[in-house]
N, C-alpha and C positions, 0 to 999 in steps of 0.2 A: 690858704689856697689848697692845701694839699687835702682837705678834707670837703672839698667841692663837689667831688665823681660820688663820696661815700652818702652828702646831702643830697646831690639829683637823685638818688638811686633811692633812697629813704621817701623822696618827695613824690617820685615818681609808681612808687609802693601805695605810699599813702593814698594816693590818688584810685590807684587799682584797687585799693581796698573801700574807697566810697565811693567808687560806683558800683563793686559789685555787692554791695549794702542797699546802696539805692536806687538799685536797677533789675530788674526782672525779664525775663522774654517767655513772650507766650508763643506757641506754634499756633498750626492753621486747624493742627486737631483738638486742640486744647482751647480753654476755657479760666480765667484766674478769679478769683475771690480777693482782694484785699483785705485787710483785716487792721482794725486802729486802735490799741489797746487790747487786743484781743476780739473785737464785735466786727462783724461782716460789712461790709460795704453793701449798700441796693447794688450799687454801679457794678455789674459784674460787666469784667473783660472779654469781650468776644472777639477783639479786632487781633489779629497776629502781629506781632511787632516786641520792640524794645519799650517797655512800662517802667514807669517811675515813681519811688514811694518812700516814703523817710525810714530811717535805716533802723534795726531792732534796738526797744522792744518796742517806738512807738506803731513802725507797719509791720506787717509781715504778707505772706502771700501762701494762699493753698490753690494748685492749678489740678484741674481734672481734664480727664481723656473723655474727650466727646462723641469718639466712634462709636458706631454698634457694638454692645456684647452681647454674649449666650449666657442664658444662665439655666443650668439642666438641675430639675429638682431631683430630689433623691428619690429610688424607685421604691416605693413602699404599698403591703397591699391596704386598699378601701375601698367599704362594704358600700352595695348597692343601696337603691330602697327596698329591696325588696330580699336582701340578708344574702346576699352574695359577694364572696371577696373578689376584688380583680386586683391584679398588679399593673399598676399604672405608672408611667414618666413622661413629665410633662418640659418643656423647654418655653424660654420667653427670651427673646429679641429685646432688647431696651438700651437706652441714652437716656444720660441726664441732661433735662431740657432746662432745669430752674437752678444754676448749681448755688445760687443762696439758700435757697429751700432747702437743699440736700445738706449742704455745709452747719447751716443752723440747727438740721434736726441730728445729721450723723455727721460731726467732723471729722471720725475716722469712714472712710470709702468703704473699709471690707465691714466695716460694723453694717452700714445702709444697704450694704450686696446681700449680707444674713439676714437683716429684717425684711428685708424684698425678698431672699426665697422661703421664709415663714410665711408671708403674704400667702403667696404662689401658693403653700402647700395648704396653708386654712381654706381658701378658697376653693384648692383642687375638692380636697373633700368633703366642704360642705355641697356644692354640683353635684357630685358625684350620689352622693347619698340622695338625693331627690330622684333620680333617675333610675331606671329598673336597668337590670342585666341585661335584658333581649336589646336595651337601645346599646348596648354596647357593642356584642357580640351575638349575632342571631342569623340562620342561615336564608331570612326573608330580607332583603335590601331594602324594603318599605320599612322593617322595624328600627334601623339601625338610624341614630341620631348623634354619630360621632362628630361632623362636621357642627350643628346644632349645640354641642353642649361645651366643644372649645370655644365658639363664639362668645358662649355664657360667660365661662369664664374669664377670656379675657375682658370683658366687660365689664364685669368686677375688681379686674385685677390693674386693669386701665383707669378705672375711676380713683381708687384709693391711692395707687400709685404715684399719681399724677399730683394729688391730693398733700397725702402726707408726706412724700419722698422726694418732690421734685424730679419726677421717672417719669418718661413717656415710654410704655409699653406698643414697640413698633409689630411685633409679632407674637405670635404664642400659637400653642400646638400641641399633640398627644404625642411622646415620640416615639413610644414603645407601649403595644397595648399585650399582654400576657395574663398566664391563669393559672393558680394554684394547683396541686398536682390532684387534688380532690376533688378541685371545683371541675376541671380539665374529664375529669372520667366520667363526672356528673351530668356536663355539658354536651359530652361525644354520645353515652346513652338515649340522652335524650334528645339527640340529633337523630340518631339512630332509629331511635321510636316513632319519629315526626314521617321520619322517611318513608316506614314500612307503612305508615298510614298513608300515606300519598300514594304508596304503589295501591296498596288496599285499593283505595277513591279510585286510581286510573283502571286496575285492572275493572273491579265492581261496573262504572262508565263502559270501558269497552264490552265488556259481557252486553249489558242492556243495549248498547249500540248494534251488536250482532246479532242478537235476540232480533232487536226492532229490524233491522236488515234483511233477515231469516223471514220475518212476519213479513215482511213487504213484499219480498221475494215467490211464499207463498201465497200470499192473496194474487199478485202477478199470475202465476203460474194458472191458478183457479179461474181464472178469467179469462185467459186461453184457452185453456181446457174447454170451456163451456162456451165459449167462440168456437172452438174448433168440433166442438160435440155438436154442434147445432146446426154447422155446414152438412158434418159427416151424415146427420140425422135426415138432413135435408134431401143430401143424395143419393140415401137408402131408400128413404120413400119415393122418390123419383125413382130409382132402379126396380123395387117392388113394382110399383105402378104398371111399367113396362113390362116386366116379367110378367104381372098376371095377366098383360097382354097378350105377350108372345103367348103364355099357357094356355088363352082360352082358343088361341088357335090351333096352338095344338090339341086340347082337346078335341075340336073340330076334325083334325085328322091325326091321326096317331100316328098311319104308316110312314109320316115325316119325322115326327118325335124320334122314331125307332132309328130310322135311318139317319138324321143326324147324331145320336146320341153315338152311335155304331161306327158315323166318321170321326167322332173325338176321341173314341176310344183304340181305334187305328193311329191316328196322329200320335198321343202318349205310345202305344207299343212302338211303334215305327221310326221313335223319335233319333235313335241311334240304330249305328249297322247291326240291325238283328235276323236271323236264321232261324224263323220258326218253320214247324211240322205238323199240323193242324190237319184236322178232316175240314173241308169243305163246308160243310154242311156247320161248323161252328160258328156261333156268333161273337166277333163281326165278321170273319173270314170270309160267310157265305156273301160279302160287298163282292169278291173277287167273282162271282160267278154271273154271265153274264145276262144270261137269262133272269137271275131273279133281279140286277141289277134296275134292266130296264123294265120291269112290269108296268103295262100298262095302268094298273090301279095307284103304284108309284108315282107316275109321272102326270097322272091326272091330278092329283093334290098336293105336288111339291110346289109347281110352279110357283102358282099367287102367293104360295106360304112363306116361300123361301125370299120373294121381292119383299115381302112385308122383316121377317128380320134382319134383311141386307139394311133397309132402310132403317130399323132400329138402333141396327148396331153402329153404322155409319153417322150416327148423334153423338155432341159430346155429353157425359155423364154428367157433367157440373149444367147444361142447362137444363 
């Protein structure tokens, strides 16, 4: 009896020690493998709980974490199609969707994490090589086919993946796009050169735009012109007309001519306070005197004359 508490204790040991031989717990993130003699089970474990399996060597168990990971390739440069290096780094999203697949082809995990970023990276560069520089990096947003040739990618990387590794590739992506310090000064030049050509094309554009503007402007102008030449011409001939009216009456009488001619010329002198000192007898002065003012020969041949240019000049020019 005295070795009762040393048997419970023994018994209760042993006990501890086959279940935790024949017992396993999977979480909600995880995923188990059974294994029987060493060979996989189809049955993979997805449900979370307490699992049960005969104790080593005939079960055993390999459990994987079924959350998302990242896996960032290494930054390395590759050549274009077109013989240009870029430095590129690419990232993939992925979970193990088949973890018998996985377990069968890579029963160590980090061994199946290496051969998935050799994938990643064969793939990065065979893409990569079909595609020219400008879809990479180019200062026209039409040439650029970044979004276009991650898709590629993962497309190839999604199929093999999925394929040979038991990986569902959930994401993928460029994550850092850069340029050699050669390729980089190569690129800026002839950024540089694109540029000056463009200003080139805009200023060359605007010139001919001013030009044609300039031309427009003067055919306008010419057209005016000869609108306005044609009125002007209009109302000289009309004015002529008249004048050689009015003249042929004056020739008719002359001592009118004289006499009007003699008060225009008084108006202009008279036009301001002025102090002249004249003889009499000067023309137009001799208007002041009253006698020749009113002469009968005068005033016999203003009259009619003078009604006739009141009535001329009381016309408007333009009709």
């Amino acid at each position: 009896m005295k070795n009762t508490p040393s048997i419970l204790a023994a018994a209760a040991l042993l006990i501890v020690l086959l279940l935790y031989m024949c017992t396993f717990q999977v979480r909600s993130t995880e995923v188990g493998v059974r294994k029987t003699f060493g060979r996989a089970d189809l049955n993979v474990i997805k449900e979370a709980g307490l699992c049960f399996k005969w104790p080593w060597p005939v079960q055993s168990t390999v459990k994987y974490d079924t959350r998302l990971r990242i896996l960032t390739d290494r930054t390395e440069e590759t050549r274009t199609s077109d013989s240009k290096n870029i430095i590129l780094t690419t990232f993939a999203v992925w979970t193990i969707a088949d973890p018998y697949l996985f377990h069968v082809n890579y029963p160590d995990e980090r061994e199946g994490e290496k051969a998935l970023r050799t994938k990643v990276r064969s793939h990065k560069m065979a893409v990569v090589g079909k595609h020219a520089f400008s879809e990479f990096v180019s200062t026209d947003p039409s040439e650029r086919r970044l979004r276009e040739i991650e898709q590629e990618m993962m497309e190839l990387i999604r199929a093999e993946a999925a394929q040979q590794f038991g990986v569902e590739v959930k994401m993928f992506g460029i994550k850092q796009l850069s340029l050699p310090e050669e390729v980089t000064k190569a690129v800026f030049e002839s950024m540089r050169k694109t540029e000056e050509i463009k200003a080139a094309n805009y200023k060359a554009e605007g010139e001919a735009k001013a030009a044609e503007i300039v031309a427009q402007a003067a055919a306008a102008r010419q057209r005016i012109l000869a609108v306005t030449q044609r009125k002007v011409d209009a109302i000289r001939n009309e004015a002529q007309r008249e004048e050689s009216e009015i003249y042929k009456a004056f020739a008719e009488h002359q001592e009118l001519r004289i006499f009007l001619d003699k008060l225009r010329t008084l108006e202009e002198v008279l036009k301001t306070r002025t102090t002249l000192i004249l003889d009499p007898e000067t023309q137009p002065i001799d208007l002041f005197d009253e006698e020749k003012r009113l002469a009968p020969a005068s005033g016999q041949v203003a009259t009619p004359l003078l009604n006739k240019v009141e009535q001329l000049q009381g016309q408007d020019p333009a009709e």
